[in-house]
C-alpha positions as CSV (number, residue, x, y, z in Angstrom):
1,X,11.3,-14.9,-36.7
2,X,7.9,-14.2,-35.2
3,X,8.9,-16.7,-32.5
4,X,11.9,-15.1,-31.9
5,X,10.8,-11.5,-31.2
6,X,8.1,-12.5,-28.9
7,X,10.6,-14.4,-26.9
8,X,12.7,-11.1,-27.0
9,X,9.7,-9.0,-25.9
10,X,8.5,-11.1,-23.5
11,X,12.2,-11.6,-21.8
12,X,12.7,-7.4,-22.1
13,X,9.1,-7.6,-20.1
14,X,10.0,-10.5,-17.4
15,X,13.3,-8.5,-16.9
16,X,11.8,-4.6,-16.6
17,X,9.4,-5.7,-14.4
18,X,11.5,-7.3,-11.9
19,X,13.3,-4.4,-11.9
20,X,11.1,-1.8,-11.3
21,X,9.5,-4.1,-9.1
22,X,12.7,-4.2,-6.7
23,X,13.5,-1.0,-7.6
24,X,11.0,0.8,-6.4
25,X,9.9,-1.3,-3.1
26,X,13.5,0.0,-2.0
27,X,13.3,3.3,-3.2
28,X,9.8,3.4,-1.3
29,X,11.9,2.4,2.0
30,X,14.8,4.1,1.9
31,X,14.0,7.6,0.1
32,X,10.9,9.9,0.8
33,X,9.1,9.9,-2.7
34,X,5.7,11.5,-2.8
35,X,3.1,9.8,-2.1
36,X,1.8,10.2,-5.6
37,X,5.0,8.7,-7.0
38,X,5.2,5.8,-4.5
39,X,1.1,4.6,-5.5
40,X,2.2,5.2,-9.6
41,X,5.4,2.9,-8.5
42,X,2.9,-0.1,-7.0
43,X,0.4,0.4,-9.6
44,X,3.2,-0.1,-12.1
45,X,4.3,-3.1,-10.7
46,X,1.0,-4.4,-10.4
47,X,-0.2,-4.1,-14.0
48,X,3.4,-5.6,-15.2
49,X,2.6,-8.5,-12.7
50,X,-1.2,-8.9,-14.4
51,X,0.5,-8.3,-18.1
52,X,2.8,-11.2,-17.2
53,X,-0.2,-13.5,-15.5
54,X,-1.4,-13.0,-19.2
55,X,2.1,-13.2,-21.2
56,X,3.4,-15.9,-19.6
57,X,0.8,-19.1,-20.6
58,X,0.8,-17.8,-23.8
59,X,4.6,-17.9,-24.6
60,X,5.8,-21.0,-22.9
61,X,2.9,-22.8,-24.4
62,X,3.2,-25.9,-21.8
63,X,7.1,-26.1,-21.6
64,X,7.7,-24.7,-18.5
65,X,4.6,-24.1,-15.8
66,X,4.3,-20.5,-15.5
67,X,2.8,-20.2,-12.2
68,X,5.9,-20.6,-10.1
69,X,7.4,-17.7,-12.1
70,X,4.3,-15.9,-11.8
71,X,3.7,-16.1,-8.0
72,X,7.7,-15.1,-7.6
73,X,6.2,-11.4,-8.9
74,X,3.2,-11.6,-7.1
75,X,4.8,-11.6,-4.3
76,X,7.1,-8.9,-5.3
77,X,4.2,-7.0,-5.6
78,X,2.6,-7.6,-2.6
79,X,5.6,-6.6,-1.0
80,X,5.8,-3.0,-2.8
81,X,2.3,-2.7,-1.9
82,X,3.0,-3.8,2.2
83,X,6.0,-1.4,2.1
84,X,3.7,1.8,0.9
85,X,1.2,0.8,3.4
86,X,3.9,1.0,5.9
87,X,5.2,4.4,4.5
88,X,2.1,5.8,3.6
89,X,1.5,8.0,6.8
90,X,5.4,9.3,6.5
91,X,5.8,9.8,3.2
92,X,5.2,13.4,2.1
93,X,2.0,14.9,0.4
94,X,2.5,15.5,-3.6
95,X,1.8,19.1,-4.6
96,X,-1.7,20.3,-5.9
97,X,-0.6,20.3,-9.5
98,X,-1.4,17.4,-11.5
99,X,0.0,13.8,-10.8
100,X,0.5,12.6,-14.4
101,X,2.8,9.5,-13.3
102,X,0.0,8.1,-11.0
103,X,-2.5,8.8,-14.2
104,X,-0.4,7.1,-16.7
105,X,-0.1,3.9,-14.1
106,X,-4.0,4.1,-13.5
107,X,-4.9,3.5,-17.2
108,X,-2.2,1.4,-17.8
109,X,-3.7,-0.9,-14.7
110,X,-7.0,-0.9,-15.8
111,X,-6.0,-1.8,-19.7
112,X,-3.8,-4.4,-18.2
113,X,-7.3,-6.3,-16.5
114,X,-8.8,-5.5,-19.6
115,X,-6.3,-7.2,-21.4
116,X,-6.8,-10.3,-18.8
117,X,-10.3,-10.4,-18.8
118,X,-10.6,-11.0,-22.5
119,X,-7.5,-13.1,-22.7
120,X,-9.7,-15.8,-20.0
121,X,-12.7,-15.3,-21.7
């Protein structure tokens, strides 16, 4: 059962990332989101990418080398990052209020290397 709900999790994970990955490099080409928003977008994709880095040896447990899978949303995530550097000096200055979005993605970056480091170590 235990086996089974990690698997679940971990698919739910593989699947929401790639989404919001792809998601959000187009929305960050084709629409004019803040520039706020569009840095909380990457920073999202980049902790789900770390997350995964972590995730992914553990689950498959040497059935299937993760790497390959890994590097696919690496690359993703380069690209969302390539596409807001290419944006950045269009897209639109947020508002002075506060920018919780970028916030939430912050912490959840840095608890994702967190995560990491002590999962190496």
């Amino acid at each position: 059962m235990t086996d089974f709900v990690v698997l679940v999790l971990t698919t739910s994970l593989t699947i929401g990332v790639l989404e919001w990955t792809i998601w959000n490099t187009w929305h960050i080409a084709r629409q004019m989101p803040t520039r706020q928003r569009a840095l909380a977008a990457v920073l999202g994709s980049l902790a789900g990418t770390v997350v995964l880095g972590v995730i992914f040896p553990a689950v498959l447990k040497g059935v299937l080398d993760p790497f390959p899978i890994w590097l696919v949303y690496a690359g993703l995530t380069v690209t969302a990052a390539s596409v807001l550097g290419w944006r950045w000096p269009v897209l639109p200055r947020g508002g002075t209020g506060s920018h919780s979005g970028l916030m939430v993605m912050s912490c959840l970056l840095v608890v994702a290397v967190a995560m990491a480091s002590i999962a190496v170590t």
